[in-house]
N, C-alpha and C positions, 0 to 999 in steps of 0.2 A: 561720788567717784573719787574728791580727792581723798579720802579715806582710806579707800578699797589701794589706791594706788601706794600711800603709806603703809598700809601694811604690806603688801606683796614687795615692795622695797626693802622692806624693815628683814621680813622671813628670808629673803633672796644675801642679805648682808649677814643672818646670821647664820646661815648655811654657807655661804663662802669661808666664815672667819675662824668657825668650827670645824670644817672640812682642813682648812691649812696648818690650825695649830696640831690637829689630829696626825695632821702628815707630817708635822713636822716632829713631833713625840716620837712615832713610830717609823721614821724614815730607816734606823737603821735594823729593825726588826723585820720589814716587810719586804717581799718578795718584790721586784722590777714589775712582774707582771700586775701585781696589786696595786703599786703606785699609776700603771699606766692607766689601767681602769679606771680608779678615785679622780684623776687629772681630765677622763674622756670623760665620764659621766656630768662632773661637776660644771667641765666647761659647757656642754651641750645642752645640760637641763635650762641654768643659770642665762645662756643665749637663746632659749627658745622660746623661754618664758619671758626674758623681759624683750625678747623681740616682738611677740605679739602684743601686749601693751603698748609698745612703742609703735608698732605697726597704726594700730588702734586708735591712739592719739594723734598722730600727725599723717590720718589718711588725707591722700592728695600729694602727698611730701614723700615718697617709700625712697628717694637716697638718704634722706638726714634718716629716719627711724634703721635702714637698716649698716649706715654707717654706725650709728652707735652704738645699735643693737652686737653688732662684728665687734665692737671694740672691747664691751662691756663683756662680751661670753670669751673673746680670748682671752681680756684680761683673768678674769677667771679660771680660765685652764692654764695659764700658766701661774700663776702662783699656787696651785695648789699641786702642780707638776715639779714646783722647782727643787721643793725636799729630797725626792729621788734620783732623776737622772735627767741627760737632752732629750733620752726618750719621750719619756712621760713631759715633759716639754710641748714636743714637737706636738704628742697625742692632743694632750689639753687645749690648745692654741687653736688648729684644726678644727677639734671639734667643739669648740667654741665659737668659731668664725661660722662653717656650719649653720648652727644653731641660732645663732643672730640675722644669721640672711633666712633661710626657712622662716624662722618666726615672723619678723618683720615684713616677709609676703604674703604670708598667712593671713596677718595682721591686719594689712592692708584691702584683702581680696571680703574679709565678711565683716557682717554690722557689729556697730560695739557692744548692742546687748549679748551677741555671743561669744566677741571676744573676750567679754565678762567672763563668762561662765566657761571657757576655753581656759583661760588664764586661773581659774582657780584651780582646775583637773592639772594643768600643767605644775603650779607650785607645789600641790598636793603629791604628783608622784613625785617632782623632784624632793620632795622633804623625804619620802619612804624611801627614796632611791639613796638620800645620804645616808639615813639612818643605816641598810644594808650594807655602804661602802663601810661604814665606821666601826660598824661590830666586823667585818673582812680584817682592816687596819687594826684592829685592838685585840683581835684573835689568833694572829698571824705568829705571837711568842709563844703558843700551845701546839696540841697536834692538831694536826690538819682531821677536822671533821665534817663529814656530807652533809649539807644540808637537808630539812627534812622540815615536816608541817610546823612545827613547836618552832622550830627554829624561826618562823616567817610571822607567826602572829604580830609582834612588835610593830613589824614593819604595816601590817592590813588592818590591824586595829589603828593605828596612825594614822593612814589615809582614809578609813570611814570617820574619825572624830574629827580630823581639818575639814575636810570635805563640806560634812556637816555645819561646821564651826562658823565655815568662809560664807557658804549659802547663809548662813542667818544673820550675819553683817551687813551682806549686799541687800536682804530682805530689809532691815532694818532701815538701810538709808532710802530705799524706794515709799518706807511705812511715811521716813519723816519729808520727802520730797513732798507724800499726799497729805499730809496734818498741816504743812504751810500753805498747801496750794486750798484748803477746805475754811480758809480764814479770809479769802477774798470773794464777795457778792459782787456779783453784776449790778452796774448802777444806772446803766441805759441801756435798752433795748433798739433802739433807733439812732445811731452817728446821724450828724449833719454832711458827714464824708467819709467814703469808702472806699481804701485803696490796695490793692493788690501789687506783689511783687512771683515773680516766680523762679523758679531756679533750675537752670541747666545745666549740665555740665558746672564747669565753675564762674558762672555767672548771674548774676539779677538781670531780671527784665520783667518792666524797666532798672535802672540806673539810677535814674534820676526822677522826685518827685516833689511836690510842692503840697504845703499845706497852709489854713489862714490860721492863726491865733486865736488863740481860745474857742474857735472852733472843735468839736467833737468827733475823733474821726476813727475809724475801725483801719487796724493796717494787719493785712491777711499775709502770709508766708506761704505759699507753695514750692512744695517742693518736689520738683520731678526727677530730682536722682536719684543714684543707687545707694547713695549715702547720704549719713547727715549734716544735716547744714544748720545753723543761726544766722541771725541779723541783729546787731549790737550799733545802737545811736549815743554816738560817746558824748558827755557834755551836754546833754541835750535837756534844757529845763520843760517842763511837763507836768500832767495829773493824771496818774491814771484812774481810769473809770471803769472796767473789764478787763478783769484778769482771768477770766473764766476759758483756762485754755480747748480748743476744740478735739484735742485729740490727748487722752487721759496718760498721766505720769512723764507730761512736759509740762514744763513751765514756761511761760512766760512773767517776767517782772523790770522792773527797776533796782537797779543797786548804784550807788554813787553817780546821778545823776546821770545813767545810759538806762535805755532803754532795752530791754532783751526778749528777741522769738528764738524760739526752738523748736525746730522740725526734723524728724526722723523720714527717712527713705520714704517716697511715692505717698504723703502724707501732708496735710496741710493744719497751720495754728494761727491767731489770732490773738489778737491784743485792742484795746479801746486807749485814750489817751486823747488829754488836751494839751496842747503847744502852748507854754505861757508867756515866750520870749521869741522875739524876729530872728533870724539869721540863719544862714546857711550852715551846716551840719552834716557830717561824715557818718556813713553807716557802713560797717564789714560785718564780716564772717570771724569769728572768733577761735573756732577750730584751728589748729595748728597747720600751719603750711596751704590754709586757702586763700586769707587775705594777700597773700606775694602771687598766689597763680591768677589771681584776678577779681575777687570777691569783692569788690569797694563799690559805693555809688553818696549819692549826697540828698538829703532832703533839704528843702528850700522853704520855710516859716516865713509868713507874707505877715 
């Protein structure tokens, strides 16, 4: 994921920067009406797209994703507006604000495997859509001629190769999710303790749980909402024994001594793990904007 999200940052930065110098070349050859377009387009694509991403990331939170989201696509319409005139201004700003609230509801409202795949269709057209604005702006000191099929290849052969391109990046990181997760064996089949958490709304239940040392214990994540959730035990020394998660292309693991479930929508995952030090220990939600709406509880190492 964070991959997918560097590049679709990276593409969104070089479509802005190219979009402005373009306008800025041809500010004094192109027509009011061409700058106002270039300025709607760029700001709208540029907030729709990274509103859903951001939608995406910090479901549960839709004021931070779509205040940003507002920020980042009017930024965008106005700087690629300001070449021209307050029009193409005012156009850009707009429909960049627009574009950040939409998205970022969007965003918010479906699961992140589709706002994957939402946000690739949306980068894809906004890249065909700059390309169109750009040969507009770079045509504009010739005569004016109709558009026609030949004319448009450019643009449709560019959105069948990204398209393509972005699907076998996302493929790629899902290949290598499953090659790490294909390295871990189950090493008990029986815990000496088995605990369950479940998830409402934005809450555990229970809260709070206890376990004995070096005891062996299976700790289960249910998850009954429409979204997804984790549970991250920070600091938390341990072995695990079962990583064999119950529901395919999550993982469950350890990384700098937390512990981590992952559960997708009306789904439930598992982890094994032995406690090898006493004390009381914090466990949240790691998803962006759940741990402040209430996601917290503590396990208790006897």
């Amino acid at each position: 994921m964070t991959t997918f999200i560097i590049i679709v940052v990276s593409l969104l930065s070089i479509i802005l920067i190219t979009s402005f110098t373009t306008s800025f070349i041809q500010r004094k050859r192109s027509a009011v009406m061409t700058g106002m377009m270039a300025a709607m387009v760029i700001g709208m694509c540029i907030g729709l797209t990274i509103g859903v991403l951001l939608g995406s990331l910090f479901q549960g939170d839709l004021f931070t994703s779509t205040i940003i989201s507002m920020a980042i696509g009017m930024f965008a319409g106005i700087l690629v507006g300001i070449p021209f005139n307050a029009l193409s201004v005012l156009d850009g700003m707009l429909a960049g604000i627009m574009g950040g609230m939409m998205g970022a509801m969007l965003g918010e409202m479906i699961s992140p495997a589709d706002a994957i795949l939402l946000v690739k269709i949306l980068l894809t057209i906004s890249i065909c859509s700059t390309i169109i604005i750009l040969l507009f702006l770079l045509q504009t000191n010739r005569k004016e001629e109709n558009a026609n099929f030949k004319w448009m290849i450019r643009p449709l052969a560019t959105f069948v190769v990204l398209f393509l391109l972005l699907g076998s990046i996302a493929q790629i990181n899902v290949n290598s999710d499953n090659h790490n997760q294909s390295h871990h064996t189950p090493d008990i089949n029986n815990p000496d303790n088995q605990l369950k958490i479940e998830v409402t709304g934005f809450e555990y239940t229970p809260n709070e749980i206890s376990v004995t040392k070096s005891e062996s214990t299976e700790l289960k994540l249910v998850n009954n909402d429409d979204i997804e959730h984790d549970l991250e035990i920070i600091d938390f020394p341990f072995e695990t024994l079962n990583t064999e998660p119950v529901i395919e292309n999550h993982t469950n693991h350890s990384h700098n001594s937390a512990l981590h479930i992952h559960s997708k929508p009306h789904s439930k995952n598992s982890i094994s793990f032995k406690a090898t030090q006493k004390g009381t220990y914090l466990f949240y939600c790691t998803i962006p904007g759940h741990k402040e709406r209430g996601m917290v509880g503590t396990i208790i190492v006897n």
